[in-house]
N, C-alpha and C positions, 0 to 999 in steps of 0.2 A: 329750180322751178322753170317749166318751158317757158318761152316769150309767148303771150299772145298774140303780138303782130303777125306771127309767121302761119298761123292757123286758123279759119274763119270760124268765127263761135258758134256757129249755125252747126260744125261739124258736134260738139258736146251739149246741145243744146236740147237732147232728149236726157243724155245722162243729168243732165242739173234738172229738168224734170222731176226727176225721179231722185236723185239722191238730194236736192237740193242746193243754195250756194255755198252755205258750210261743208256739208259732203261733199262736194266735189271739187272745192278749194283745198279740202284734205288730201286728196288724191294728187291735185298736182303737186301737191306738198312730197309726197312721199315717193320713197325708195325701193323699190323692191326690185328682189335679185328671184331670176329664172335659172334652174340648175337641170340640165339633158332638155334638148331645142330637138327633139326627135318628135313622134306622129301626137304626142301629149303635149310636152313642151313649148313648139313653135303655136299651135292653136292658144296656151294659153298668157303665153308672152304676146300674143297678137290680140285677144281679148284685151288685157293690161292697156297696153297702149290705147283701142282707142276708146277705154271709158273712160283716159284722159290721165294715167298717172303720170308724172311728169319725167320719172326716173328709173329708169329699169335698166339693170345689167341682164345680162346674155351667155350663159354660161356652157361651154360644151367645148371637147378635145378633139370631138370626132368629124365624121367628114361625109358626107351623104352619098348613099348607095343607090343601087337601082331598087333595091326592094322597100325602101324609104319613100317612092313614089309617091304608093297607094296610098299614104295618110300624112305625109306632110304639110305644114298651110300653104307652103308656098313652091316648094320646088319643081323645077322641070330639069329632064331628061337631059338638057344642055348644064347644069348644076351638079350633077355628079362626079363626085372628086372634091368639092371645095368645102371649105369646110361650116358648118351648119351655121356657129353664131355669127359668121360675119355674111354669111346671105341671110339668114333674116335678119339682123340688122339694116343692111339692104332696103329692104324690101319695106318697114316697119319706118324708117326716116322718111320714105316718100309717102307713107301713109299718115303721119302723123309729124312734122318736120321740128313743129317748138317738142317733143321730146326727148330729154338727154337718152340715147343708149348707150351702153357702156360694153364690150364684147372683150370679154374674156376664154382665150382658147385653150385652157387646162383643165385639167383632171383634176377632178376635187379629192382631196387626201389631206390627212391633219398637217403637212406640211404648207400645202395652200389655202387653208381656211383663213388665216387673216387677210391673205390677201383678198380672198374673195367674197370674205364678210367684211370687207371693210366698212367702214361706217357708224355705227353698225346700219342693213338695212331695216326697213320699219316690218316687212314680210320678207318668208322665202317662196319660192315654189319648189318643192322637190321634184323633178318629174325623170329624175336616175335611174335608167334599168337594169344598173352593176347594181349587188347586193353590198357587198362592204364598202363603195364609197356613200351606197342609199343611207347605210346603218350610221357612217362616221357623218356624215350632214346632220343627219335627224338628232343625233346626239351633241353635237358641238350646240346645234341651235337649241335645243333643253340646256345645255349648261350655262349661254350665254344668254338664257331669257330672249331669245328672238323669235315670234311667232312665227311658226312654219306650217305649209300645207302638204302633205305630202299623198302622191301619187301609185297605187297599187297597179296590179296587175290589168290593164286592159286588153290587151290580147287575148286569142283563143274564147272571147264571149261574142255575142251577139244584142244581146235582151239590154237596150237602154233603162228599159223600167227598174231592174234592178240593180242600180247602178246606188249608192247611198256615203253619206256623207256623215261622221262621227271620229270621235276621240278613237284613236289605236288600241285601246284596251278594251271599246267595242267591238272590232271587227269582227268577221266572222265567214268561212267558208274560203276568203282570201289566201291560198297557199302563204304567197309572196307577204300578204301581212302577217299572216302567222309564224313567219319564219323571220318578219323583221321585230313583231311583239317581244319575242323568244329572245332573241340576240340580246334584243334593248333593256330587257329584263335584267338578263344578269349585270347587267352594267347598270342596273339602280336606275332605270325610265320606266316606267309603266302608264304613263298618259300623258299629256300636256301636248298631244301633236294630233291635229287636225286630221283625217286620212277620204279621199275619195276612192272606195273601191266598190265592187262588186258582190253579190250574194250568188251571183251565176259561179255554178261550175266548171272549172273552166275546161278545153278541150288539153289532151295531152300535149305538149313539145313532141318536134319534128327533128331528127338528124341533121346535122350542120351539112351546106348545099356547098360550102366551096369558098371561093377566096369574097365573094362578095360580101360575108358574114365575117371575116377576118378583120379585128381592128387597128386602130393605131397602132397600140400595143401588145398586139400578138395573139391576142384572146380569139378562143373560135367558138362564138355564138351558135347554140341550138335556134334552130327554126321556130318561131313563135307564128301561128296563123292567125292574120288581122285583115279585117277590113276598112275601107276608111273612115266611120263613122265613131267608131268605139274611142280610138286612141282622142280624136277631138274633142267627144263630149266629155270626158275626163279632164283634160285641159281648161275646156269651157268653166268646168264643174267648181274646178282647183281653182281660177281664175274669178269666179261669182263670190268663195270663201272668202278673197282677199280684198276685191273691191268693195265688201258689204262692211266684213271688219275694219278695212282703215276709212270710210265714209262712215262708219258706226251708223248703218242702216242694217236693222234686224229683217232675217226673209219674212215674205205674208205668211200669215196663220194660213193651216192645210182648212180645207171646207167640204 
């Protein structure tokens, strides 16, 4: 649980507002682990923090590019090269200091899932844009009963309005959920995971540009075209699932 000494209350002092002292005393309580701190990820790891939850791990192998500019929460041009969870870590202790973060710089694979579900946490955030480590998280966290939210396709759209929030087995027009529905299926999941994706179409992938798209591990990423608003509000989006859930405040009724 963060100390309060270290953070003026005035800072959380709209979130208790609105979630109340019990909801927001739940939050500092709780755990939750960010998996890919990329233009999704870092936005939603940085909402986390400051609605006040007291514990958030930071999870990611990779290491920030120049094409990571245009939508990261925090990076600059002098950041390139380093690797993503331990600059928003960074960045995230001087924003919020009484909360514990925890940075973890591995690839998530069934061979590091204890370690990186350690705890277990109370939420995940998925926000992984490999497909087989996306399929083995969302699966490990169905087997182990750990609510997960998980993060589709934001790139190549634009239209925030149709941007929507439901169970995986509603998805719909999602390449990328429909192709992680599919996987999870044959493996016996067909619902129990949260998904933020989209109803837009999305635009085609682009031919890989060169070494800047090369990752840690030797993969060479197709060009995905994003601007910086999409990958965020996703993040946001993923990030409102988990603070509502563990303060157990339901969203307002639509009018």
């Amino acid at each position: 649980m963060p100390d309060p000494s270290s953070v003026s209350p005035e800072m959380f002092a709209r979130a208790v507002d609105l979630l109340g002292e019990e909801g927001f005393a739940a939050l500092q309580r709780s755990h939750v682990v960010v998996l890919g701190l990329g233009g999704v990820g870092s936005h939603a790891a940085g909402a986390l923090v400051r609605a006040g939850v007291g514990r958030v791990g930071l999870v990611d192998f990779d290491r920030l590019t120049l094409s990571s500019l245009n939508r990261h929460l925090v990076a600059r041009p002098a950041d390139v090269g380093r690797g993503k969870a331990r600059l928003l870590a960074e960045h995230l202790a001087a924003v919020s200091p009484g909360c514990r973060l925890e940075v973890s710089e591995r690839f998530f694979h069934l061979e590091t899932a204890d370690e990186l579900l350690a705890g277990p946490p109370a939420f995940v955030v998925d926000a992984i844009d490999s497909f087989t480590p996306k399929v083995a998280l969302l699966r490990t966290c169905v087997s182990r009963e750990i609510p997960v939210v998980s993060c589709m396709g934001a790139s190549a759209r634009t239209d925030p309005t149709l941007l929507r929030i439901s169970d995986l087995s509603e998805t719909r027009v999602c390449p990328l959920a429909r192709a992680v529905r599919r996987r999870l299926a044959k493996e016996g999941v067909r619902s129990g995971i949260r998904c933020v994706y989209s109803i837009e179409a999305p635009l085609p992938p682009l031919p890989p540009d060169g070494g800047d798209e090369v990752l840690r591990r030797g993969r060479v990423r197709n060009r995905l075209p994003s601007l910086s608003y999409m990958p965020g509000i996703f993040g946001y989006a993923a990030a409102g699932v988990v603070i509502l859930g563990l303060s157990g405040r339901r969203p307002g009724p639509a009018r």
